[in-house]
C-alpha positions in Angstrom: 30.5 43.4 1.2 26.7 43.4 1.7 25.4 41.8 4.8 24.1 38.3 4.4 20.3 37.9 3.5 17.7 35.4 3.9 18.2 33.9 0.0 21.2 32.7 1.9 19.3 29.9 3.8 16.0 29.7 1.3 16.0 26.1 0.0 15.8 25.9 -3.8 12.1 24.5 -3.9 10.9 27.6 -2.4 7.5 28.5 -3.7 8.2 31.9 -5.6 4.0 32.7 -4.7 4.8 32.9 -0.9 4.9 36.4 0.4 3.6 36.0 4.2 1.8 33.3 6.2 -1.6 33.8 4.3 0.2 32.9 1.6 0.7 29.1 1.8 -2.0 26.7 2.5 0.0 24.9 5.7 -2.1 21.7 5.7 -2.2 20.8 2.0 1.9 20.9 1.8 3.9 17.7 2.3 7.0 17.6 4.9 9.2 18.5 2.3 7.4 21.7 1.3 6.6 22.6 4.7 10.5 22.8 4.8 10.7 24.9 1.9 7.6 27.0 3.7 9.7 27.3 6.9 13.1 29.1 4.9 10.7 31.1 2.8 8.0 32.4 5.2 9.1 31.4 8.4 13.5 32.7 8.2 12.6 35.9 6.8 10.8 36.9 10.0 13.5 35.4 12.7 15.8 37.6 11.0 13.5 40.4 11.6 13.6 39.5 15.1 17.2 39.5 15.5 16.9 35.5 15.0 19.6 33.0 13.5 17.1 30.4 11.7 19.8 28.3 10.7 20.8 28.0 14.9 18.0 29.3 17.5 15.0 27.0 17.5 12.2 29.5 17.8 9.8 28.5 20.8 5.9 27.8 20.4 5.3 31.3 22.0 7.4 33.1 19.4 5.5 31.4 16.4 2.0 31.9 17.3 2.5 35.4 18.6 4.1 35.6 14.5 0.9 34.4 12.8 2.5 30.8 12.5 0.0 28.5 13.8 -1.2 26.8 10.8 2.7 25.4 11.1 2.3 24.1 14.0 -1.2 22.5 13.2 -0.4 21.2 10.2 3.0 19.3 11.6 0.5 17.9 14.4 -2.8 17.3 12.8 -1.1 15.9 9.4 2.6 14.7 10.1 2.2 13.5 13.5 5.1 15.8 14.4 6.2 18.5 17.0 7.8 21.9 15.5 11.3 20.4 17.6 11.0 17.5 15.5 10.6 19.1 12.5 13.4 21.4 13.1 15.4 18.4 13.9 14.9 15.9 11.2 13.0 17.3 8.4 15.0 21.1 8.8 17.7 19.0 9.6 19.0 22.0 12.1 20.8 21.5 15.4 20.4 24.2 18.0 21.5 24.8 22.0 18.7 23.2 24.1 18.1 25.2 27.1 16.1 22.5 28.8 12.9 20.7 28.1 11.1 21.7 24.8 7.9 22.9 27.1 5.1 24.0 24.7 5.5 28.0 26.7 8.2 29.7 26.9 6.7 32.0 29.7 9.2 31.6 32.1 6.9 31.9 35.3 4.9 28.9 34.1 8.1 26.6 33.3 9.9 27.7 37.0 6.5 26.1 38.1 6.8 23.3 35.9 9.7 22.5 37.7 9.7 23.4 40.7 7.0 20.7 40.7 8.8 17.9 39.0 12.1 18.8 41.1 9.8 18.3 44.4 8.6 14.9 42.8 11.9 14.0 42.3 13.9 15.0 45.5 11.1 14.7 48.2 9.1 12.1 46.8 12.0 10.0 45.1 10.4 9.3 41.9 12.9 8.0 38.9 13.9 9.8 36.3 11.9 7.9 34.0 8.4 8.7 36.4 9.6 12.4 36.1 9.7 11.9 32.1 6.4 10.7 32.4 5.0 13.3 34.7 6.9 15.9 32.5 4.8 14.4 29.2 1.8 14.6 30.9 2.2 18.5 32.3 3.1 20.0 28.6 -0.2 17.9 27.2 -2.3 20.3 29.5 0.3 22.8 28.7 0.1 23.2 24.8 -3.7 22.4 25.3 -4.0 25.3 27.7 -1.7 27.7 25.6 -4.2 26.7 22.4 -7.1 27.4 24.3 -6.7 30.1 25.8 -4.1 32.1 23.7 -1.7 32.5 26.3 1.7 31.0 27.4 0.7 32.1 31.2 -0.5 29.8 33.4 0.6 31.2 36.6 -0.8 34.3 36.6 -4.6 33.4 36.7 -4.4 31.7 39.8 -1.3 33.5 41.6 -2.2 34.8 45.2 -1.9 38.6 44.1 -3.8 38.3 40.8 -7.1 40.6 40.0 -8.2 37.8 38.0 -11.0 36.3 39.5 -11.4 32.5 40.5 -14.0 31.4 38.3 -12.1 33.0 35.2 -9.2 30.7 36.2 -11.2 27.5 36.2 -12.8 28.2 33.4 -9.2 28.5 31.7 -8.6 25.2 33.4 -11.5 23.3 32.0 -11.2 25.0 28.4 -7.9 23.3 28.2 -9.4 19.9 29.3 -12.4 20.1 27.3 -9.9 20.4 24.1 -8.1 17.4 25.5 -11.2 15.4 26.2 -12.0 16.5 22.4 -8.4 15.3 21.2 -7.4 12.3 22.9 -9.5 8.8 23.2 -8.3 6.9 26.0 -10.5 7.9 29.4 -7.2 6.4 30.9 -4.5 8.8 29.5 -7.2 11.6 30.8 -7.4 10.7 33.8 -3.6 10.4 34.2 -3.2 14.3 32.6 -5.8 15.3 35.4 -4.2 13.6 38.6 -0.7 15.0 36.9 -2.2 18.7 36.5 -4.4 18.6 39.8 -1.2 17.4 41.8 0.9 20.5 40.1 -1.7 23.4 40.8 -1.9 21.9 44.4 1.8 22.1 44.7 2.1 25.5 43.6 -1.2 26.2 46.1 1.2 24.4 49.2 4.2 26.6 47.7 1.9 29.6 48.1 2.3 30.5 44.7 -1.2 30.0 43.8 -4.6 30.3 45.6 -6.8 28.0 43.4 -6.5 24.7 41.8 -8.8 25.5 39.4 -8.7 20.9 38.0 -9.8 20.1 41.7 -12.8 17.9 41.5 -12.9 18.5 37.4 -13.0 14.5 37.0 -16.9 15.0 38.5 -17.4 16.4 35.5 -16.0 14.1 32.4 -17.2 10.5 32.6 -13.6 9.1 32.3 -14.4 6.3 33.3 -15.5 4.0 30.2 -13.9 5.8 27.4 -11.9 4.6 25.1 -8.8 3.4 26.3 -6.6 1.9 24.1 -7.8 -1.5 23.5 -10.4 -1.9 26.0 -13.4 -2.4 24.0 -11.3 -3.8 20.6 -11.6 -7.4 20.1 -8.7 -9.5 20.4 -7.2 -11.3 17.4 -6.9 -15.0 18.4 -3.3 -17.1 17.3 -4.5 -18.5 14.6 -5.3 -15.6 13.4 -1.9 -13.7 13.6 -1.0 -16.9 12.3 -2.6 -16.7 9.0 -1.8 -13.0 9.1 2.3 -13.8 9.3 1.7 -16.4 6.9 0.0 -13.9 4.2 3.0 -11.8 4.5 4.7 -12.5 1.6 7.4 -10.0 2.1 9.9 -8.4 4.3 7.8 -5.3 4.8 4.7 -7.1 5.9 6.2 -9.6 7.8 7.4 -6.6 10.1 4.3 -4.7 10.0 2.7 -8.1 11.6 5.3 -8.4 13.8 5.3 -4.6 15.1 1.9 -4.7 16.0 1.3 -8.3 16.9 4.1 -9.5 18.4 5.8 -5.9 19.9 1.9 -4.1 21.0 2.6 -1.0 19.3 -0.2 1.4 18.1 -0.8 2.3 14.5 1.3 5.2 14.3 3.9 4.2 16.2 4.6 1.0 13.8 4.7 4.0 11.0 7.1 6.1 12.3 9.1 3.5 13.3 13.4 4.5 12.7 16.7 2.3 13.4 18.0 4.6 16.3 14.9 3.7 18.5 16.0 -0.2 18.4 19.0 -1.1 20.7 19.9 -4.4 19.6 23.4 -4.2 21.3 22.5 -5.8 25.0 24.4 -8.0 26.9 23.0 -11.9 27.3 21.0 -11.0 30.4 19.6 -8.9 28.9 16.2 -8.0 26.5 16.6 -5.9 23.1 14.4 -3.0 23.1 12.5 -0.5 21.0 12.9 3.3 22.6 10.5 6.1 22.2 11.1 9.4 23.4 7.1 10.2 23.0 4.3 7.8 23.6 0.5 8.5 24.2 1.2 8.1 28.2 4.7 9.6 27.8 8.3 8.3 26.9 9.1 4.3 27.3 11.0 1.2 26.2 9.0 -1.6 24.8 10.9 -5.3 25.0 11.6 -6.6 21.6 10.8 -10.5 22.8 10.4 -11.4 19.8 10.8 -10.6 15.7 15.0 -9.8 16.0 15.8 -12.0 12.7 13.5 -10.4 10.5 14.3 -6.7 11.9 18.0 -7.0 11.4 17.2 -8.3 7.9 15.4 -5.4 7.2 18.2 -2.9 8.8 20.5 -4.7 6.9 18.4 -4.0 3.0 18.5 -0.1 3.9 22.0 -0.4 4.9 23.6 0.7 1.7 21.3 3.1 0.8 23.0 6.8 1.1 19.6 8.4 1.2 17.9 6.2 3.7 15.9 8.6 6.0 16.1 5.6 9.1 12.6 4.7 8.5 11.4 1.5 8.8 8.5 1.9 6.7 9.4 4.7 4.4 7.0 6.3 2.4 7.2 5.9 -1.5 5.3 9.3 -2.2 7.6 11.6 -0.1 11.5 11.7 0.3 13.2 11.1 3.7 8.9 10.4 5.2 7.7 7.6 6.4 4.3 5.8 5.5 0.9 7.3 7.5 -0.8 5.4 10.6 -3.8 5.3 7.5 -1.0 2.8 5.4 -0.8 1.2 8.5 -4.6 0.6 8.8 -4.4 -0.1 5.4 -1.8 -2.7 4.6 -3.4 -4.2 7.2 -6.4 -4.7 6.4 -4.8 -6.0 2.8 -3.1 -8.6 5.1 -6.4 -9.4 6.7 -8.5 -10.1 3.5 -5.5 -12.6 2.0 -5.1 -14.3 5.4 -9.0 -15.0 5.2 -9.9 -13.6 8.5 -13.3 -13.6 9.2 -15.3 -10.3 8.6 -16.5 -10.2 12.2 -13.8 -11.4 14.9 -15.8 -10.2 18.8 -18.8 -8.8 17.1 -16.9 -6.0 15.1 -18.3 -6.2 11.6 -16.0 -5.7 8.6 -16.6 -4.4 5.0 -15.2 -4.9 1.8 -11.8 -3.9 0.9 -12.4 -1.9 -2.1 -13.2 0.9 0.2 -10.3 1.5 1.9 -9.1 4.2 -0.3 -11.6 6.6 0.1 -12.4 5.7 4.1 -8.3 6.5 4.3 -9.5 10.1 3.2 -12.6 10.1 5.3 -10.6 8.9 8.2 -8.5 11.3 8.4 -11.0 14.0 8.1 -12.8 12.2 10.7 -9.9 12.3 12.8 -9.8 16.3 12.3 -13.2 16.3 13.5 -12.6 14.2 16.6 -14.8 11.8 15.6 -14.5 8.3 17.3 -12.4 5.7 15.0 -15.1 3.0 16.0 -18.5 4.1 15.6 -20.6 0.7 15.2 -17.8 -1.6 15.4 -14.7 -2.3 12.7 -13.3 -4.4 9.9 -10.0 -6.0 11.6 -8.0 -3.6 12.6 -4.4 -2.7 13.7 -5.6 -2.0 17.1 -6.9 -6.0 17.2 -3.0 -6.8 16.8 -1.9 -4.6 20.2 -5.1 -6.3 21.3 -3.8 -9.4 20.9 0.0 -8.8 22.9 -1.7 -7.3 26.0 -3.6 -10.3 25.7 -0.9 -12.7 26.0 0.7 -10.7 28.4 -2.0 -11.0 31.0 -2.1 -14.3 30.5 1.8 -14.5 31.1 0.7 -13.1 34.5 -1.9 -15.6 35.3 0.9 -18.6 34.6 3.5 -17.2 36.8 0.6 -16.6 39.9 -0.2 -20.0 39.0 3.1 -21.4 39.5 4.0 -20.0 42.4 0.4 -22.1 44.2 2.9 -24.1 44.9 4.9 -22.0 47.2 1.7 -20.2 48.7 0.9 -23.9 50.2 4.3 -24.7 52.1 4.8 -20.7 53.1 1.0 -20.6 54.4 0.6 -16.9 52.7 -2.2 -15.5 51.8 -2.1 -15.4 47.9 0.2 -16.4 44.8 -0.4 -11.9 44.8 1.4 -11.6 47.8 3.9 -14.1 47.1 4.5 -12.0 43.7 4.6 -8.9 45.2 7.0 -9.4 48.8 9.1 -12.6 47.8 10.0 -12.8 44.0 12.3 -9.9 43.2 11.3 -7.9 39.9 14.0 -9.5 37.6 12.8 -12.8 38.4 8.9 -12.0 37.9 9.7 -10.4 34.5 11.7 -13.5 33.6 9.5 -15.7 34.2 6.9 -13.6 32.3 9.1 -13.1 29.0 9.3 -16.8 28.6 6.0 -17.6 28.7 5.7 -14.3 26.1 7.6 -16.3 24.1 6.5 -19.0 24.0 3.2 -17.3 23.2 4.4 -15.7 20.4 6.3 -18.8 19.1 2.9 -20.5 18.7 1.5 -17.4 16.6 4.1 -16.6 14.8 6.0 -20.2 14.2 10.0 -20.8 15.2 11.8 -18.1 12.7 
């Protein structure tokens, strides 16, 4: 019997064209070709290498060192996806995790990694959910570092014994920071991957591993300061505003698209790739239902679903008995198993805004008409490529408003339960409602009183379901 060959795990749709990596353009192909790309392009190789496709995940080292980063670009830059997603749930492949999915597989670099987070953790007590976060934040410099510079080591340029020299290191360093600064808006989220990175290279310089931190004092050099964090400089929709946006909904879909970014503060692509296994519904009565997400822009989290519960089960319940449901909330018409872009998102939106007669400027942002929405979609997202700002000039009303609009209420959930704790800052003689919040009202209660208030916040916007 001859041994098994690759036609074994090539997918029907293969493209009979594709000889090697050159061969396929990465960035024009949809998920499901990019599938069809992996068994085709991508298999053959593994089994080259003495690699089961079908069971070992290969690591970002192994596919750049193999010619395959246009794979890897085009999952990030056009499908919002990680290669360990993709192997997950469009490849539909499961395969023995070692550990983290760190973007090296240089084995120095990841004992550093966590001999960091494992110091964090057992000398410095933080949770495990901290140590997520700190772990997000690491593999962002990571990949950006790896990218940058070419390599998966990022030990050996500042180890005690190297013949690198200092200033080569830093430079590494800053290369990798320069591409995030590039990348990423928020001057928050920087700053937060700087602290994170500076506090690793000093470990590993305590540790005696290293003799440079090659990030220390490379926040003197970014202004960081005013950039633009998530919703900092987006105006803020008003209530009656996500009022006569819910009430232009006319359907189940739009109705949840308000609520997602309105009424939950999710981001544009979040609300997009939105799937039933991140909502835990099933909670006891004390309880809050929330939305989970294994990768946010600041690292994993749970979002509390105050609010919107009817009208998500109702729209669980349509996809229920579909076979071929993919789990997404909003899935895409033009691709099977996909969901819709963070452009639909925009879009839809701004479909919502025009019926729901929203003013063309809301906080100075000027709008335009609607008829241009298809080709600034395409513009966009070249624009996006580019690392061009989304907001040059201000915006037509925007997604970003709606997020704008819960962190909005939320403060002001805040300011009510300060105020009505005055009270109690009288008789106890302290110094502030602050102090009050902070040493005598346990956590539960503060969040408690906050969520009703929400509530009762969103209830006005949104009207009793």
């Amino acid at each position: 019997m001859e041994d098994s060959t690759v036609t074994d795990v090539t997918t029907p749709g293969s493209d009979p064209d594709w000889e090697d990596v050159d061969d396929v353009s990465w960035t024009l192909l949809d998920l499901d070709e990019l599938v069809d790309a992996y068994w085709t392009i991508v298999a053959p190789v593994m089994e080259t290498d003495g690699l089961d496709p079908k069971q070992e995940k290969p690591t970002h080292g192994w596919l750049r060192d193999h010619g395959f980063r246009p794979l890897l670009y085009a999952l990030r830059e056009y499908h919002d996806r990680t290669f360990a997603e993709f192997w997950r749930e469009d490849l539909e492949l499961d395969a023995v995790e070692s550990g983290y999915d760190w973007a090296t597989d240089h084995e120095r670099t990841i004992e550093a990694l966590e001999s960091f987070l494992t110091s964090r953790r057992e000398r410095k007590g933080l949770a495990d959910t901290s140590i997520d976060t700190l772990r997000y934040r690491l593999n962002r410099y990571v990949a950006a570092y790896c990218e940058e510079n070419d390599t998966d080591d990022l030990v050996t340029p500042v180890a005690r014994d190297s013949d690198i020299p200092d200033y080569k290191a830093v430079d590494a360093c800053w290369a990798a920071f320069d591409r995030l600064h590039a990348d990423l808006d928020g001057g928050q989220t920087k700053r937060r991957i700087h602290l994170a990175v500076s506090n690793w290279y000093a470990h590993l310089v305590r540790r005696k591993w290293a003799a440079v931190n090659p990030a220390n004092g490379l926040d003197d050099e970014f202004d960081w300061s005013n950039g633009n964090d998530d919703d900092t400089d987006t105006p803020c929709l008003a209530t009656e505003h996500v009022r006569a946006l819910y009430k232009a909904a006319d359907d189940q879909e739009d109705r949840l698209l308000v609520l997602a970014l309105c009424a939950w503060g999710l981001r544009p692509n979040e609300v997009a790739s939105l799937r039933a296994r991140q909502f835990v519904l099933d909670v006891s009565t004390d309880e809050i239902p929330y939305i989970t997400f294994e990768e946010r822009k600041n690292g994993p989290g749970e979002v509390s679903l105050l609010y919107g519960k009817e009208v998500l089960e109702n729209r669980l319940a349509t996809f229920a008995d579909h076979d071929d449901w993919s789990g997404h909330l909003f899935p895409s018409p033009h691709a099977s198993g996909g969901s819709i872009s963070r452009w639909t998102v925009w879009n839809r939106f701004t479909q919502l805004a025009d019926r729901a007669g929203l003013p063309d400027e809301i906080g100075g942002a000027s709008g335009g008409s609607i008829s241009r929405w298809t080709v600034w979609n395409r513009f966009t997202q070249l624009a996006d490529r580019a690392g061009l700002p989304d907001e040059i000039g201000g915006v037509s009303p925007s997604p970003k408003m709606g997020r704008r609009f819960w962190y909005d209420a939320y403060s002001s959930s805040l300011d009510v339960v300060l105020g009505s704790l005055d009270e109690i800052v009288a008789e106890q003689g302290s110094a502030s409602a602050d102090v009050v919040l902070q040493n005598y009202l346990s956590d539960s209660r503060a969040r408690k009183l906050r969520r009703e208030y929400m509530r009762d916040q969103l209830a006005a916007a949104f009207g009793e379901e």
